[in-house]
C-alpha positions in Angstrom: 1.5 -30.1 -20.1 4.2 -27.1 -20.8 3.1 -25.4 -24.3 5.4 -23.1 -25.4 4.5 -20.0 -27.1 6.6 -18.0 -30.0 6.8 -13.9 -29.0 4.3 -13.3 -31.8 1.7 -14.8 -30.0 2.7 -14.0 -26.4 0.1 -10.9 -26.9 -2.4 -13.7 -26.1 -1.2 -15.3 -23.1 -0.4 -12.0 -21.3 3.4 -12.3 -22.5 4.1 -15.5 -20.9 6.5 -17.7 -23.1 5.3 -20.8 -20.8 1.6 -21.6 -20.1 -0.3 -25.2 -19.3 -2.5 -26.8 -21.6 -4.5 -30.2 -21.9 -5.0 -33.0 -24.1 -4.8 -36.4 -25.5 -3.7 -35.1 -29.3 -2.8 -31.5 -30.4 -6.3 -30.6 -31.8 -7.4 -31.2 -28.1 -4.3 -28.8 -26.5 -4.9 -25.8 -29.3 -9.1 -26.0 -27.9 -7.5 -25.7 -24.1 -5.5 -23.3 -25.0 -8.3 -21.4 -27.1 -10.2 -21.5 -23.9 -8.0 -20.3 -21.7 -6.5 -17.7 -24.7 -9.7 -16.8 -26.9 -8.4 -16.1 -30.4 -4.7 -17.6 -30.5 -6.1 -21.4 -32.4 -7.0 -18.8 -35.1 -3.5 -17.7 -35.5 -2.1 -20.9 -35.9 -4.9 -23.0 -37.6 -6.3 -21.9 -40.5 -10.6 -22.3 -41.8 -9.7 -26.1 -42.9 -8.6 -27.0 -39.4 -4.9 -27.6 -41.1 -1.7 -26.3 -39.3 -1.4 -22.4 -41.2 2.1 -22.4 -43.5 4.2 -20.3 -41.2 3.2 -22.2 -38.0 5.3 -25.6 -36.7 4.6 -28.0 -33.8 6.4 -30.1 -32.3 6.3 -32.3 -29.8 9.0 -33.1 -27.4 11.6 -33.8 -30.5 9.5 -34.1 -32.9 7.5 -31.8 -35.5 3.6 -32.6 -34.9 2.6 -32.7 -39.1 -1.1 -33.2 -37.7 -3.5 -32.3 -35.4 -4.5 -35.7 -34.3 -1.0 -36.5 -33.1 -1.2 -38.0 -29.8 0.1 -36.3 -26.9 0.4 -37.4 -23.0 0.6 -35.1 -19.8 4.4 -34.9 -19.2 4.9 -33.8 -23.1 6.3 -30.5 -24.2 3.9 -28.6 -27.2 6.5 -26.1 -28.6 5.3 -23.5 -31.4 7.3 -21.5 -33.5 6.4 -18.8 -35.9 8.4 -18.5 -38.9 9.7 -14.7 -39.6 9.4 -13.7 -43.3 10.3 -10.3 -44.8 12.5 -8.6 -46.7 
């Protein structure tokens, strides 16, 4: 399936905005991706296996809350990185 990556991570993936990932639920598409991309699961799941605050997943149209949420192969995985500052 089409993950899409937020510029903060693209460091990861070799800048690509757009990679391929597999699955059955999220939890199973972050591993892939951690395989493929060692190091980016870390930035977006934190030492409880919970989603980190500033991270959000959604699926298709809708936000993924959990990790177990169920995915198939013709879904989009979008991540976005909130900005802070100021």
């Amino acid at each position: 399936m089409k993950v899409f990556i937020p510029t903060p991570l693209r460091a990861y993936t070799g800048d690509r905005g757009e990679v391929e990932a597999a699955g059955t639920t999220i939890a199973e598409v972050l591993a892939d991706l951690d395989r493929h991309f060692p190091g980016i699961r870390f930035r977006m799941i934190d030492e409880q296996d919970a989603v980190r605050r500033h991270i959000r997943i959604w699926v298709n149209q809708d936000e993924a809350r959990a990790l177990d949420v169920p995915v198939g192969p013709t879904d989009q995985v979008i991540i976005f990185q909130a900005l802070s500052g100021g």
